[in-house]
C-alpha positions in Angstrom: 105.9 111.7 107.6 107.7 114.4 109.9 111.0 114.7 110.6 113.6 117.9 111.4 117.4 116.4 111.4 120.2 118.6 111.0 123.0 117.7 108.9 125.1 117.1 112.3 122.2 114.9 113.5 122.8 112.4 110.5 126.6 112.3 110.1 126.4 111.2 114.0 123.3 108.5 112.9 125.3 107.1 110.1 128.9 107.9 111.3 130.6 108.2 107.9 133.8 107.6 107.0 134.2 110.9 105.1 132.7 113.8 104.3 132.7 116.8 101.6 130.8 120.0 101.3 128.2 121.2 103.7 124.6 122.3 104.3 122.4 124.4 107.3 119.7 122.8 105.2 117.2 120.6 108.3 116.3 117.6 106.8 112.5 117.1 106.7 112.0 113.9 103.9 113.5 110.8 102.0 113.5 111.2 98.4 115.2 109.5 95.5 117.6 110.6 94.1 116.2 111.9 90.5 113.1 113.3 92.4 114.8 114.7 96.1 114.5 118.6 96.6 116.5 120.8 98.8 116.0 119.5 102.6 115.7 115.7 101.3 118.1 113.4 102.2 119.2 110.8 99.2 121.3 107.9 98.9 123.1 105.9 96.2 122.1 102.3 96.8 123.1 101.0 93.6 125.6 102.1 90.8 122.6 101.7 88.1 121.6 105.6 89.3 124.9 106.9 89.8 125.0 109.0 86.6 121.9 110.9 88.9 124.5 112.1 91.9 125.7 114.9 90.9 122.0 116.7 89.4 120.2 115.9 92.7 118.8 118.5 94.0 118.9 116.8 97.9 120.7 118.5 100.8 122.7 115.7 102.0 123.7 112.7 99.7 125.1 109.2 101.2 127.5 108.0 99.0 129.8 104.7 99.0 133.3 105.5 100.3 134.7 105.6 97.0 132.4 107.7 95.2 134.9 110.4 93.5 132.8 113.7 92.4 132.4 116.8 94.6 129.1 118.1 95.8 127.7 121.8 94.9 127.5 124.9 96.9 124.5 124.0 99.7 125.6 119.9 99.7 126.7 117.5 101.9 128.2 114.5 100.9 128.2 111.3 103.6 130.7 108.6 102.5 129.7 105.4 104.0 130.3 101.8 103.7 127.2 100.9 102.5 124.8 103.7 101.9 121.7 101.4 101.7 122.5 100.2 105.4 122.9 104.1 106.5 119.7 105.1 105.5 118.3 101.9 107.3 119.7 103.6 110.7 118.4 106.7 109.9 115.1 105.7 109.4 115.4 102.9 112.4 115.9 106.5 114.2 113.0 107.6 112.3 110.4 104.9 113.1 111.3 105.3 116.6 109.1 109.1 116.6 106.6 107.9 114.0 105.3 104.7 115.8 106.3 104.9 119.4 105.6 102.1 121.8 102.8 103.2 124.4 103.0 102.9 128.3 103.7 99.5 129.6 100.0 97.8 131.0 97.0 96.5 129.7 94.2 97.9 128.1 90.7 97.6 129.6 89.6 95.8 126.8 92.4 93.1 126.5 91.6 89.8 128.4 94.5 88.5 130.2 94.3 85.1 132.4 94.8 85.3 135.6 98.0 82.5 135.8 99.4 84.2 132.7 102.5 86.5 133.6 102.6 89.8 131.9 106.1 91.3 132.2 105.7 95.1 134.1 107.3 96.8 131.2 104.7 94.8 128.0 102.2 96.5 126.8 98.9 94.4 125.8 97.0 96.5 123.5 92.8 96.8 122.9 91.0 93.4 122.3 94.2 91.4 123.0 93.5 87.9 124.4 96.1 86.5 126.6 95.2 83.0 127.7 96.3 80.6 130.6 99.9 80.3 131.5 101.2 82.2 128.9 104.3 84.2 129.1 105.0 88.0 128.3 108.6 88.9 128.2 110.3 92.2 129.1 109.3 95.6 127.3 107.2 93.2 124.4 104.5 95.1 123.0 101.4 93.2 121.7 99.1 95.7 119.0 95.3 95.5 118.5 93.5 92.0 118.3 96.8 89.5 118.9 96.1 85.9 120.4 99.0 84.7 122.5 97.1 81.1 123.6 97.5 78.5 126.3 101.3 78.1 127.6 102.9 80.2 125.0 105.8 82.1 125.6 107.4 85.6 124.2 110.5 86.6 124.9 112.1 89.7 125.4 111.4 92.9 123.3 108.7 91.0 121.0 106.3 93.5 118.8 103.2 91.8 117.5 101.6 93.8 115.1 97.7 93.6 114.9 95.8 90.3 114.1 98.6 88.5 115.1 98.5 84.4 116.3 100.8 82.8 118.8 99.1 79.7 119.3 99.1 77.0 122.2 102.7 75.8 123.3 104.6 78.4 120.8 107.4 80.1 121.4 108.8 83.4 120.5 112.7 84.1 121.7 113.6 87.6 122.2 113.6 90.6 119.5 110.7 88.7 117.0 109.0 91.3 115.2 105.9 90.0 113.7 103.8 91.8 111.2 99.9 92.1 110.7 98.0 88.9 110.5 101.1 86.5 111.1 100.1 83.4 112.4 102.2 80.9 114.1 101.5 77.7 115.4 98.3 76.5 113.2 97.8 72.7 112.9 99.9 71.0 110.2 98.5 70.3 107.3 98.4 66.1 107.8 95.7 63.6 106.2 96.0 60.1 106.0 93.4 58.0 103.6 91.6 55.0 105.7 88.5 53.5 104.6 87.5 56.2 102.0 87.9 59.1 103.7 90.6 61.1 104.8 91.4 61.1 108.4 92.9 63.9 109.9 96.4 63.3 111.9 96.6 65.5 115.2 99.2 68.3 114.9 100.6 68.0 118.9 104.2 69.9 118.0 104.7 73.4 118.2 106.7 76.1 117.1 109.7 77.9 118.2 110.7 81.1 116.5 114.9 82.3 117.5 116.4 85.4 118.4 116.3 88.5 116.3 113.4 87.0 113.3 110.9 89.3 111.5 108.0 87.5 110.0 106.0 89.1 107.3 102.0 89.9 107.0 99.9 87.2 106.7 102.9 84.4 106.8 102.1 81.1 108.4 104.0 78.6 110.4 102.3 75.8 111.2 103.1 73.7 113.9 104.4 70.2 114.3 102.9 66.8 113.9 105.3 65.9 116.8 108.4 67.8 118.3 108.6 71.3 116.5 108.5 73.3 113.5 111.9 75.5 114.0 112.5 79.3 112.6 116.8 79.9 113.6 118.2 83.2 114.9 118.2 86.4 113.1 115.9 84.9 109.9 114.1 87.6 107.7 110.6 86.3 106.4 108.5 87.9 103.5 105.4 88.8 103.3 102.7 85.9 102.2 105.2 82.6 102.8 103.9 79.2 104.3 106.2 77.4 106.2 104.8 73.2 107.0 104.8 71.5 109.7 108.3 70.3 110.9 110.1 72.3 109.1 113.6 73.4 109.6 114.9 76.8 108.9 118.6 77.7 109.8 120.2 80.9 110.9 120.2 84.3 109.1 118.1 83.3 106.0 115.8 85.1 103.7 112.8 84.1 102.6 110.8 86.5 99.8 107.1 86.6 99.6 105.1 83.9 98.3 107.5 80.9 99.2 105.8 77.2 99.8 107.5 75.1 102.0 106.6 71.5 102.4 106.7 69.3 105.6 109.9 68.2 107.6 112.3 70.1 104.9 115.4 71.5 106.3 117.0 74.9 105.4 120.7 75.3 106.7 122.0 78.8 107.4 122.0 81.7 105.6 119.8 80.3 102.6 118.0 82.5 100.3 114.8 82.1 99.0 113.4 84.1 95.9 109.9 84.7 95.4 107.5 82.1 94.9 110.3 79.3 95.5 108.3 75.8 96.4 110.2 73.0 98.0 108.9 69.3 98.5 108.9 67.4 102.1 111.7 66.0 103.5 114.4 67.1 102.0 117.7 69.6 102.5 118.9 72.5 101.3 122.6 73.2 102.2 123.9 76.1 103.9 124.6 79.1 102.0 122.4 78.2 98.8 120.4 80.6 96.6 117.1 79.9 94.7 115.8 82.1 92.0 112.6 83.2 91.9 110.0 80.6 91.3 112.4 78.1 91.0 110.8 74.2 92.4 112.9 72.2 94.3 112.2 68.5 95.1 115.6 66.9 95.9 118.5 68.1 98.2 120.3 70.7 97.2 124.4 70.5 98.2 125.7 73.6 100.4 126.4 76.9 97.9 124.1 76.2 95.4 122.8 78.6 93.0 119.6 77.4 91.2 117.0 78.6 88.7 113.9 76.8 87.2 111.4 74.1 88.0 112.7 71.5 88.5 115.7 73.8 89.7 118.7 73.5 87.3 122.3 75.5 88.4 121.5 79.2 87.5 123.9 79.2 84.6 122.6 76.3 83.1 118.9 77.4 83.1 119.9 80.6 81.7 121.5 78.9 78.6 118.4 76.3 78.4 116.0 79.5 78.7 118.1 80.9 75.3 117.8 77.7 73.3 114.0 77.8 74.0 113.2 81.1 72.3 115.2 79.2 69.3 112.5 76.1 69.4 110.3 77.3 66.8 112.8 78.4 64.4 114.8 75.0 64.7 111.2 73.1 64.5 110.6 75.1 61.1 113.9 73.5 60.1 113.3 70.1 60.8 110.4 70.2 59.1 111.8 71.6 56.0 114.8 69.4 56.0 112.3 66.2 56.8 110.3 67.8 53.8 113.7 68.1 51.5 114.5 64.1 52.8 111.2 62.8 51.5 111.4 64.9 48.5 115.1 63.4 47.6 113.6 60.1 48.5 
């Protein structure tokens, strides 16, 4: 990683509320705080290291706008809002140099059908295949190896990172950032048993992916049985995470790595999934909810929840159960010695 920002360079990234001290230092890394050297920039992202601000040996320091202390000779302090979201914009900044988008056009390599319309300003990278009718928005970039197949459509300002899958009839809305090996729109995953065998039920829905969604590597939506499997505006998917045919996700969720999501379930808005969370089919979880890791839901959850466990219990709740369990064996020693006292007063 290279990089040369001068201290006047960041405070005009971030755009901080404050400032104390100063530094001619050029910034040329990221560190952490307990490890960052002179002409490292650092950040306090959560009060757990805050006892490490005032020995780090970085240049410039963004700080929450309440942080107190005074930096050293050779220091910058940034006071921010949130210090975790000003690093985010300076290494938006930052991505921008280390991976830039080549020249709009098509590689020699890529095969693109001749009905399919390929905005001016996309770029279809080596070995792409773009197949008949399919639409490429406005300044979308398509990496190494991506499939965009029959009729599918990408909006505006997409980036599909290598291996990628848009499948038949999909659709991508503008600003969808998908990551290596993402593949959206395989077939459902729909069986019925007839006559000894299990007969596979056609999967003729698609998929249609909102505004402003990042899908992790190796993630999989899989398309309808009828209608569409939906993804809502401005969604952040993990790494790893299977999303069913049907399914319903709302706006502005989070879904971490690892999460199973069965048929025709619905996510409202701003929902967040922990690791490894599995839901059963058909059912709803309300709007604004939270699921701990590894937590297994199989009925509808009400809007705001906060749950833990398998089945899923309210957090508080399972944390008091998950006490009382380390106590099992001492309170099954004591049954047994008070059933052994009972017999013996018998």
């Amino acid at each position: 990683m290279q990089l040369a920002f001068s201290a006047a360079e960041i405070a005009a990234i971030v755009q901080p509320r404050d400032t104390r001290g100063s530094t001619s230092a050029t910034i040329r890394g990221l560190s952490a705080l307990k490890t960052a050297q002179a002409g490292d920039l650092t950040f306090l992202g959560n009060n757990k290291y805050k006892a490490e601000v005032p020995t780090t040996a970085a240049s410039i320091v963004l700080l929450p706008a309440d942080y107190a202390g005074e930096p050293p000779p050779g220091q910058l302090y940034l006071l921010v809002e949130n210090p975790s979201v000003a690093l985010a914009r300076v290494c938006s900044r930052l991505e921008q140099t280390l991976w830039p988008r080549p020249a709009p056009g098509v590689h020699p390599s890529a095969v693109v059908a001749a009905d399919a319309r390929v905005a001016a300003t996309a770029t279809i990278g080596p070995l792409c295949v773009v197949e008949s009718g399919a639409v490429i928005g406005e300044r979308s970039h398509l990496e190494a190896q991506v499939f965009v197949g029959r009729n599918a459509r990408l909006g505006d300002d997409c980036w599909i990172m290598p291996g990628g899958c848009i499948a038949t009839e999909c659709i991508l809305q503008d600003r969808v950032r998908l990551q290596p090996g993402v593949v959206i729109g395989s077939d459902g995953f729909g069986y019925e048993f007839a006559n000894g065998r299990h007969e596979k039920v056609p999967q003729v829905g698609h998929v249609v992916v909102g505004n402003d969604v990042e899908i992790g590597a190796n993630s999989t939506l899989d398309r309808a049985r009828f209608s569409r499997t939906v993804i809502g505006e401005g969604t952040k998917i993990d790494n790893l995470v299977q999303i069913a045919h049907n399914v319903v996700v709302g706006r502005h969720c989070l879904i971490c790595s690892q999460v199973g999501i069965s048929g025709s379930s619905t996510l409202e808005d701003f929902v967040v999934l922990g690791g490894q969370v599995g839901l059963a089919g058909h059912l709803t979880v309300g709007r604004g909810s939270k699921l701990d890791g590894q937590s297994g839901v199989n009925s509808d959850l009400p809007a705001g929840s906060f749950m833990k466990g398998t089945p899923c219990l309210p957090y508080q709740l399972e944390q008091r159960i998950n006490v009382l369990r380390q106590r099992l064996p001492a309170l099954f020693h004591r049954v047994d010695a008070l059933e052994a006292e009972i017999a013996r007063l018998k």
